[in-house]
N, C-alpha and C positions, 0 to 999 in steps of 0.2 A: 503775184509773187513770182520771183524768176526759180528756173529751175531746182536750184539748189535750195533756196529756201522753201521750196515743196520738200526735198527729201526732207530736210533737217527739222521743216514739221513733222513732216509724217516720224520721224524717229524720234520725237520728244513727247509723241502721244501716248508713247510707253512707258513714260516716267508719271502719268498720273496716277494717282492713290488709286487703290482698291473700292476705296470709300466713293469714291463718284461715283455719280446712280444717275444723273442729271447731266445732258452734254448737249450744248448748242453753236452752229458753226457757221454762219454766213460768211462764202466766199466770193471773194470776184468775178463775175462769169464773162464770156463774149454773147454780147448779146445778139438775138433772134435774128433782126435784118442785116447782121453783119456781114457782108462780101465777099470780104478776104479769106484763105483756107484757114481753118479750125487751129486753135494752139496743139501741139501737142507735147503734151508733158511724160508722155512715158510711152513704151511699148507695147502692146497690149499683153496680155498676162501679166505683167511686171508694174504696176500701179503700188507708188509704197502707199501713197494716202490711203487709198482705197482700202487696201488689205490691213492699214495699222486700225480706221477706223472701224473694219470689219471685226478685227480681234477685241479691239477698247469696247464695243458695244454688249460684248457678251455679260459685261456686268453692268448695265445699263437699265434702267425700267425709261426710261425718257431719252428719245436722242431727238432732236431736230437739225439735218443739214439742208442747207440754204444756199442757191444758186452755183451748187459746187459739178465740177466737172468729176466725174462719176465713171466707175469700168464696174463689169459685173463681179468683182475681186471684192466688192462692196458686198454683196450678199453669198457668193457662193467662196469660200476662201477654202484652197486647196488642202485638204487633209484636216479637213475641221468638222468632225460629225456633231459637236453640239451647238445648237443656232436659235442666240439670242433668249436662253433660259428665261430672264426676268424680265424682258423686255414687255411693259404697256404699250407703249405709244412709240412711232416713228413716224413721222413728218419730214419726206424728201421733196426738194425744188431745184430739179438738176435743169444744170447746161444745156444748151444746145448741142455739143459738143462733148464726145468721150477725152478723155485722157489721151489716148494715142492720136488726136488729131483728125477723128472724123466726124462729118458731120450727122448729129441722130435727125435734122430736120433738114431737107433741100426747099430750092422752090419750087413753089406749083405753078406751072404756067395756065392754069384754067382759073385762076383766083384774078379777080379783076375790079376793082377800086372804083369805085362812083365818087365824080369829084362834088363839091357843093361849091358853088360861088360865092364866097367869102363876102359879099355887099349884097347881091340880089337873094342867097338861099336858096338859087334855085339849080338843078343837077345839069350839069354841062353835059352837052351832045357828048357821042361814043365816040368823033370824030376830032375831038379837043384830046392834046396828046395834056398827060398830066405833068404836073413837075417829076424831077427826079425823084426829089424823098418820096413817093407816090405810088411810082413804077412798082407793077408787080412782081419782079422778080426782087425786090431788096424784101421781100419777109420769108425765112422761110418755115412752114409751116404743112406739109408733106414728108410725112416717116420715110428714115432711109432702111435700109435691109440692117444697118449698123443695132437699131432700136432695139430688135430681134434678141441681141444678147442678154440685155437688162431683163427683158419679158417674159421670153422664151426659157 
């Protein structure tokens, strides 16, 4: 979704009934071995998604979001002392990537890939450089200090 159609979701989440008890949301994410710098869709503090589904959840027994880029406005929403009264169940599968553009996972340069030879099955010397899709620095998978926020 391009920018604006983030806000304009996020501000249409407000027009759902009272009566939803049930909310399920798979979003696009940038995935894991991605390269390039992180999208960013908002500022930090200022996340509409986050805070409209922080607010729509409070009448919620079930939320499920799915592969959504996430700021901690999702759990901790400014001047909101009561959190998640009826809520059962929540199942999150966030991003790599906050809302404002950073990245929660880097690479590890200690992570290091054993190839197999696709005809023989047998693991190629340390000494055989691998393909690109390969290369250890395209996953990344080493918490950044950004993670801190969601957890912390």
């Amino acid at each position: 979704m391009s920018d604006t159609q983030d806000v304009d979701f996020a501000r249409s989440i407000s027009d759902l009934p009272q009566s939803v008890e049930s909310f399920r949301l798979d979003y696009a994410a940038t995935p894991l071995y991605e390269k390039r710098p992180a999208l960013q869709r908002s500022i930090p503090g200022q996340d509409e998604l986050s805070l409209a589904l922080h607010n729509m959840s409070q009448q919620l027994v079930f939320i499920e979001l799915l592969n959504i880029m996430i700021s901690p406005e999702l759990f901790w929403s400014p001047g909101n002392t009561t959190v998640w009264p009826k809520l059962q169940t929540f199942h999150l599968s966030f991003a790599s990537a906050t809302c404002s553009g950073e990245w929660l996972l880097e690479k590890d340069p200690r992570w290091r890939t054993q190839m197999v030879n696709p005809f023989t099955g047998e693991i190629e010397p340390d000494d055989v450089p691998p393909p690109d899709y390969m290369l250890p620095d395209v996953f990344r998978i080493k918490p950044t200090e950004a993670i801190n926020a969601l957890y912390v």
